[in-house]
C-alpha positions as CSV (number, residue, x, y, z in Angstrom):
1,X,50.4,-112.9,14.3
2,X,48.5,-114.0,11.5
3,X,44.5,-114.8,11.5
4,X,43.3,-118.2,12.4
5,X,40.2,-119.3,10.9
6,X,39.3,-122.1,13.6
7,X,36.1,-124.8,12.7
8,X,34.8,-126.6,15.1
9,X,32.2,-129.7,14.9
10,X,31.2,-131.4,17.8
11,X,30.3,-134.7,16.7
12,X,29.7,-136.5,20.2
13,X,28.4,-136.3,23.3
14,X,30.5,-135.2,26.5
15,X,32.7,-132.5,25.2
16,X,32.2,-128.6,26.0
17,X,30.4,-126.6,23.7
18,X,31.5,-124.6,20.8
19,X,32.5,-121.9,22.3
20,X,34.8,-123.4,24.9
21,X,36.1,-125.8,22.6
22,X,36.8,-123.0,20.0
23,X,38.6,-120.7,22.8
24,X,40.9,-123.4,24.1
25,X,41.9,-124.3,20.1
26,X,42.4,-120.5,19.9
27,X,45.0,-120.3,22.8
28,X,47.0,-123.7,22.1
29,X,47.2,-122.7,18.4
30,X,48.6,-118.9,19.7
31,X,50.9,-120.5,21.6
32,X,51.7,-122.7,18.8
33,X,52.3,-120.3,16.4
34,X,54.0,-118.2,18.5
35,X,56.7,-121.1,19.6
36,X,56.4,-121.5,15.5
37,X,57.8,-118.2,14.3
38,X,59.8,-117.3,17.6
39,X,61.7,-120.2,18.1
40,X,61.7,-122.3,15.2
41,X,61.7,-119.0,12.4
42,X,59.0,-120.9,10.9
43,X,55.8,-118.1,11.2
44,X,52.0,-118.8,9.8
45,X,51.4,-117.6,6.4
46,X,50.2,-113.9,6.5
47,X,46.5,-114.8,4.9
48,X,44.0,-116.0,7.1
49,X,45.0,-119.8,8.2
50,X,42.2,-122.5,8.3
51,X,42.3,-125.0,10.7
52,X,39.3,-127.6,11.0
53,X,38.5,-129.5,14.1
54,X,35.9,-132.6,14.5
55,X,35.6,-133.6,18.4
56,X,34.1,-137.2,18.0
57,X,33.9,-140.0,20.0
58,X,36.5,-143.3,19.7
59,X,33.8,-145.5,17.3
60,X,33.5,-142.3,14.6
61,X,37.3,-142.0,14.4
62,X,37.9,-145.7,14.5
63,X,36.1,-146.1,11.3
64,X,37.9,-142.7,10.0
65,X,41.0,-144.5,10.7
66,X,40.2,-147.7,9.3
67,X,38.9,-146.2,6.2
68,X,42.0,-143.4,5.9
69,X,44.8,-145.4,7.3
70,X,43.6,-149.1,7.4
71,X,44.4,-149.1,10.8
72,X,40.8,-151.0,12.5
73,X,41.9,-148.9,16.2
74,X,40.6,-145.6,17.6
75,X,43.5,-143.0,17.8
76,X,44.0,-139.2,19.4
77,X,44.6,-137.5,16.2
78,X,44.2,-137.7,12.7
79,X,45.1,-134.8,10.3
80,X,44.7,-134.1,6.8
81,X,46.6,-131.7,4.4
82,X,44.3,-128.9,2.5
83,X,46.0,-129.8,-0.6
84,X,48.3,-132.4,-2.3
C-alpha cells in the first residue's frame, strides 16, 4: 500500500474535527485503493500520494462551483487535478 498524504481544512461549522475527519478519509481512501490495485490492477503510485480535502458548507462551494464550473448550485463534490 502506498503512503497517503491526507489534508484536511474544515472550513464550516458542524462537521467533526480534524482528527475524525482525517481518520474516516484514511479508511475510505484504504479501502479505495485497495479495491484500486486488487480489483481493477490499477494500484497508487509508490511515492507518497496527496490528497486535499476542504469540508465547507453549501454557500462556500456554491460560489466554488459557480466560479470553476459556471454552474450557480451547491454540489457534493468538486475535484481538481494536481497538474494539467
Amino acid at each position: 500500500m502506498s503512503q497517503l498524504d491526507i489534508q484536511i481544512a474544515v472550513e464550516a461549522d458542524g462537521w467533526e474535527d480534524e482528527t475524525a475527519l482525517e481518520a474516516l478519509a484514511s479508511r475510505v481512501l484504504g479501502a479505495a485503493e485497495t479495491h484500486l490495485a486488487t480489483r481493477e490492477g490499477q494500484p497508487f503510485p509508490q511515492q507518497p500520494t496527496e490528497v486535499s480535502l476542504v469540508f465547507a458548507d453549501d454557500e462556500m462551494i456554491r460560489e466554488i462551483n459557480a466560479e470553476w464550473r459556471d454552474k450557480d448550485k451547491p454540489t457534493n463534490v468538486l475535484s481538481f487535478p494536481a497538474f494539467p
